[in-house]
N, C-alpha and C positions, 0 to 999 in steps of 0.2 A: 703564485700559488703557495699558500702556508702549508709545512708539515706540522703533524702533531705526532704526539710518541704513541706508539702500538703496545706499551710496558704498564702493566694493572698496577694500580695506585699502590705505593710503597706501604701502608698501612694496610695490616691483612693480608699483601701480594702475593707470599706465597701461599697461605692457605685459598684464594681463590683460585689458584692455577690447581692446588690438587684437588678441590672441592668441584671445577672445568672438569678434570681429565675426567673424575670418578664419573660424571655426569655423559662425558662422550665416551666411556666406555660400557654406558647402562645401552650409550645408543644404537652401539654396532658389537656391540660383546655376546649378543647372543649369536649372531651367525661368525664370529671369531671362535666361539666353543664349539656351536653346532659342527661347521664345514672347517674348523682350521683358522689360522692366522690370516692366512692367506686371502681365503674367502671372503673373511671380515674386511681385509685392507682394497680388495677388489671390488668389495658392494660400497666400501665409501668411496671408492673413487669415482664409481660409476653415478651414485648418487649427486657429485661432484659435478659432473661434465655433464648431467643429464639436464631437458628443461625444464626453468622454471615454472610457478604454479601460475604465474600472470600471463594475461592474454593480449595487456595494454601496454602499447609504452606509460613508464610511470617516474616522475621524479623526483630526487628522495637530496635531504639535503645533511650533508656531514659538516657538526659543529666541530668549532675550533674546541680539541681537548678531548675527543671520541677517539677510543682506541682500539684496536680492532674487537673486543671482546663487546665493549659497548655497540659496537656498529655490526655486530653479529645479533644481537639482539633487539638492535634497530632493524634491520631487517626484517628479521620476523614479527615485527609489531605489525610492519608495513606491508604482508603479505607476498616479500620478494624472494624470500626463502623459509621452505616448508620450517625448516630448523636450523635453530641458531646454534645448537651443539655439533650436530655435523658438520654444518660449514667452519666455524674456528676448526676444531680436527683437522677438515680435512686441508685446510688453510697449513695449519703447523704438519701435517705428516708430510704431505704432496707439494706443496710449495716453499720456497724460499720467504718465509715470513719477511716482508718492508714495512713501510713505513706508509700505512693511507694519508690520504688529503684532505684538507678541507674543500668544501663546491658544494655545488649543485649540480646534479649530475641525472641524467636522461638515460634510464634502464629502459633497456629496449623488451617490447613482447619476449616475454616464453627463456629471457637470461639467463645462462647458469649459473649457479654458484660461481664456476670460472670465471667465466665473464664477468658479473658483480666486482667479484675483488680484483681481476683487470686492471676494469674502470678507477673504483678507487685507488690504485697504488698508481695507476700512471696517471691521474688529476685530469681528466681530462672532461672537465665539468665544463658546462654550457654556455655559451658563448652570446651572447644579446648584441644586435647591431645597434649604433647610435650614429645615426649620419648628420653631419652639417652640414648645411648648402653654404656655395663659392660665395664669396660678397656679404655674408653677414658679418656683423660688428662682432666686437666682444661681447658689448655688453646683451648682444643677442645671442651670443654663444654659451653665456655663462647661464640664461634662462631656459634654452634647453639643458644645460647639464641641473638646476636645479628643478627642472619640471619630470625629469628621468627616475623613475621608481625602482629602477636596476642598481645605482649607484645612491651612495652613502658618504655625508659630512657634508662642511661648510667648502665654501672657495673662499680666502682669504681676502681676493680682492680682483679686478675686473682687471686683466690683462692688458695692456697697450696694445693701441691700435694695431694691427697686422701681421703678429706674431704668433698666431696662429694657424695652423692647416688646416684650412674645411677639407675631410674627408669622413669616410663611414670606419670605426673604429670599433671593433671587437671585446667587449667586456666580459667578465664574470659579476655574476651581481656578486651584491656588497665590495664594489671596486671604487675607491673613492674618487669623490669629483673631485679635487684638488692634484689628486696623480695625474688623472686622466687629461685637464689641464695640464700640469707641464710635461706632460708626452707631446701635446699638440705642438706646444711651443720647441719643443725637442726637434719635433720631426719638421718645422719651418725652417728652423736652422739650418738641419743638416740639408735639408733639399736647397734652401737657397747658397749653400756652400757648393754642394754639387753641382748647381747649373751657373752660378755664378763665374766660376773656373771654363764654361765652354762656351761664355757668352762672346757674340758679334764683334768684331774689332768695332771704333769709334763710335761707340753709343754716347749720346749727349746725357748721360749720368756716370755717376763718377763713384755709385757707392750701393751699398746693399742696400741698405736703407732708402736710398733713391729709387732702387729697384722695385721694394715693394708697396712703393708711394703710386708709384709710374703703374706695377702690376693691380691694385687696388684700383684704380679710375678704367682702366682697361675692362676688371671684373666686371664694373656697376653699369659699363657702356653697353655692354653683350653678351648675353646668356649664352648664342650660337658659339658654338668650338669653333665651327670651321672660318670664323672670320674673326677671330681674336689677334692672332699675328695682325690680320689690314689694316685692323683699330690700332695697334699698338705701333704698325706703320705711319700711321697718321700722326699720331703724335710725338711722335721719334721725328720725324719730318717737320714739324711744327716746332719742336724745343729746337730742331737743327738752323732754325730761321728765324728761329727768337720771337715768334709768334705767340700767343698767347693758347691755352688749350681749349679754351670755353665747353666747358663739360658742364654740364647741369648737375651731375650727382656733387660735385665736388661744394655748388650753391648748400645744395639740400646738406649735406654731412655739416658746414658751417652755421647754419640755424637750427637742427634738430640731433647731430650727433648720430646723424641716418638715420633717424628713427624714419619712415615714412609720413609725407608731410597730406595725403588724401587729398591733395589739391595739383596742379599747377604750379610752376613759378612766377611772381607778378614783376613785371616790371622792375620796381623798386627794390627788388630781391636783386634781378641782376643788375642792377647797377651800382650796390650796394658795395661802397669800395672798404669799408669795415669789416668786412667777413674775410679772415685771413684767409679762407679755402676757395674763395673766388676767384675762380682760375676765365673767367673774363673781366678779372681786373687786374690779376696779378701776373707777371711774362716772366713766370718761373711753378715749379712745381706746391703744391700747397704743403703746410710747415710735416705733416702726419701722414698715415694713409687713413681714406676714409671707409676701408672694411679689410677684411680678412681674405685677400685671393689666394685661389685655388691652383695648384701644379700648371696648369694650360696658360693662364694668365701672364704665370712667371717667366714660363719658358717663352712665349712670345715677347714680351719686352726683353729679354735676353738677346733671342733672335729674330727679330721684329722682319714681315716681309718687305722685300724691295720693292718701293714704289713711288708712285710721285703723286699718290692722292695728297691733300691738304684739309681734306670736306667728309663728313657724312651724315648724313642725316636717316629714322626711320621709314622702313618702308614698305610699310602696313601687314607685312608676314611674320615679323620679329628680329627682321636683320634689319640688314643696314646697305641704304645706295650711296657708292664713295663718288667722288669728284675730286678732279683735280686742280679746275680755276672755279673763282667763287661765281662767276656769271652759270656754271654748271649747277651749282651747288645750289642756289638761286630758284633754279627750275626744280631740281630736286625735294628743298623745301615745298615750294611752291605744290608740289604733286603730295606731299605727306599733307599738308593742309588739307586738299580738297579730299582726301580720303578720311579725313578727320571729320570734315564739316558732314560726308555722307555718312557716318558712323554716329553721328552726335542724330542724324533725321532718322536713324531706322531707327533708334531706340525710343526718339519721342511719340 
C-alpha cells in the first residue's frame, strides 16, 4: 500500500492553510461566539462522530498524490461528507493528523467522518479474490492474470513449469500482474522448502525439483483430495520397482504443452517413444513438470501413503479403483470400459 503526503503543495501552502482555517472557522465560529469556545469545539466533534449523509455502502477511490485537504473535498464531491471544511478541522483539532493512503476503499452505509478517515489512514482498501485452480500450466496462469481487470501491466514472460502456487490470492486493484506472479513463485518455494524438510525417509526422488515433477503428474491424475497420497502411492511404488509410470496426462503435456487435447489418446500417441514426457516409454520421471500443483499434491508425494497398490484406473464417480496385481487391474479396466460404452449409449 503506497503513502502519499497529507502537506498542501509548497507553492501557495501557506496561504491555503490560512485561507482552510478562515473557511472552517466561518463553519463552527458562530456557535464558538454564540455558546463559547467550548461549544464550538463540542458541536464539531459531535458533527465528527455523528452519521454520515449516505444510506449505501459506497466506494470511493484515493489517487496517488491526494492529500488529505484534497480527499476532504473528494468526499464531499462524492456525497460522503456533508462538509469538507468540517471534516479537515475536525481531522487537525481531534485527531492526530497521518498520513492517508492510496486504495480503493468500501464506505460503509451511514460512516462518520471518523470512520472515513479511519479507513483512509489505516489503508485498509479492498481486497478482490483471484483464484487458480491445482494443475494448471503457466502459460494458463499467466491468461488468468492478464484476463483480470483488477490488476495492471505486462508479465515479462511465462514462468517455468511448476513454480507456481495455485491458490486464491487477495489483491487491491491496480496491483500488478508481474508482483502478483512472483508472490506465487515466492510462496512455492517457501512451501516446498517447508515440506521438503518433513518429507518420508527413502523416497525414490532425490530433489525438489523431482518433487514437483512427481507432485504435478499426481495433480493431473486426481482432483479428489482424499485420494492423492494413494496416487502418489502408486507411483512412489512404481519408481521403487523401476516400473514405468504410464500416466496419460504426462502423453498430453508432451504434444500440446497441456493445453487440452478435446480428444482421446490414439494409439500412436502412446507409443510414440519421441515425446520426452512419455512416461509409458520412458522408466524415469519426465525432464519438467507438466502443471503447477497445489499444497495437497506436494505434501503427498512428500508423504506418499503405504501400500502395495501398483494400478488405478477411473471409476465412473471421479476417483479412482487401485490394484495391486495387474490381473486386478485388468478387471478394473475392463469395468471403466463398460461404464464408458454405457455412457457413450445414453447420450446417442
Amino acid at each position: 500500500m503506497s503513502e502519499v503526503d497529507t502537506a498542501p503543495a509548497k507553492k501557495g501552502g501557506w496561504l491555503k492553510i490560512l485561507l482552510f482555517w478562515i473557511l472552517g472557522l466561518i463553519a463552527v465560529g458562530a456557535l464558538a461566539v454564540a455558546g463559547g469556545g467550548y461549544a464550538g469545539y463540542r458541536w464539531l466533534e459531535a458533527q465528527y462522530v455523528s452519521d454520515g449523509p449516505v444510506s449505501d455502502d459506497s466506494i470511493i477511490t484515493i489517487e496517488r498524490g491526494t492529500g488529505l485537504i484534497q480527499a476532504a473535498y473528494q468526499l464531499e464531491r462524492e456525497g460522503l461528507v456533508t462538509d469538507a471544511r468540517v471534516f479537515r478541522v475536525a481531522v487537525e483539532l481531534l485527531e492526530e493528523p497521518d498520513t492517508i493512503k492510496t486504495g480503493e476503499y468500501l464506505i460503509p452505509a451511514n460512516a462518520s467522518m471518523q470512520a472515513i478517515h479511519d479507513l483512509l489512514v489505516e489503508g485498509e482498501s479492498i481486497q478482490y479474490p483471484i483464484t487458480f485452480a491445482e494443475g494448471l500450466t503457466s502459460a494458463m496462469i499467466v491468461r488468468v492474470l492478464e484476463a483480470s481487470d483488477v490488476l495492471t501491466g505486462e508479465i515479462a514472460e511465462v514462468p517455468a513449469e511448476g513454480t507456481l502456487l495455485p491458490e486464491t490470492y487477495l489483491v487491491t486493484r491496480g496491483t500488478s500482474r508481474q508482483s502478483l506472479l512472483d508472490r506465487m513463485q515466492a510462496d512455492q518455494t517457501a512451501l516446498l522448502d517447508a515440506l521438503w524438510d518433513n518429507r518420508a525417509d527413502d523416497l525414490p526422488i532425490s530433489s525438489r525439483a523431482e518433487a514437483i515433477i512427481l507432485a504435478s503428474i499426481v495433480e493431473k491424475e486426481t482432483g479428489v483430495g482424499s485420494e492423492r497420497a494413494e496416487v502418489a502411492g502408486v507411483f512412489t511404488n512404481r519408481l521403487d520397482r523401476g516400473m514405468r509410470l504410464e500416466s496419460d496426462p504426462t502423453i498430453i503435456y508432451g504434444i500440446s504443452q497441456g493445453e487440452p487435447l478435446g480428444r482421446g489418446l490414439r494409439r500412436s500417441e502412446i507409443d510414440n517413444e519421441n515425446n520426452a514426457w512419455n512416461t509409458y516409454q520412458i522408466p524415469r520421471l519426465p525432464p519438467t513438470p507438466i502443471a503447477n500443483p497445489g499444497r495437497e499434491s506436494l505434501e503427498a508425494v512428500l508423504n506418499p501413503a503405504e501400500t502395495e497398490y501398483l494400478f488405478f484406473v477411473a471409476d465412473g464417480t471421479g476417483g479412482h479403483v487401485f490394484a495391486e496385481t495387474y490381473a486386478q487391474h485388468l478387471r478394473n479396466v475392463r469395468e471403466w470400459r463398460r461404464i464408458e460404452r454405457e455412457r457413450r449409449q445414453q447420450a446417442n
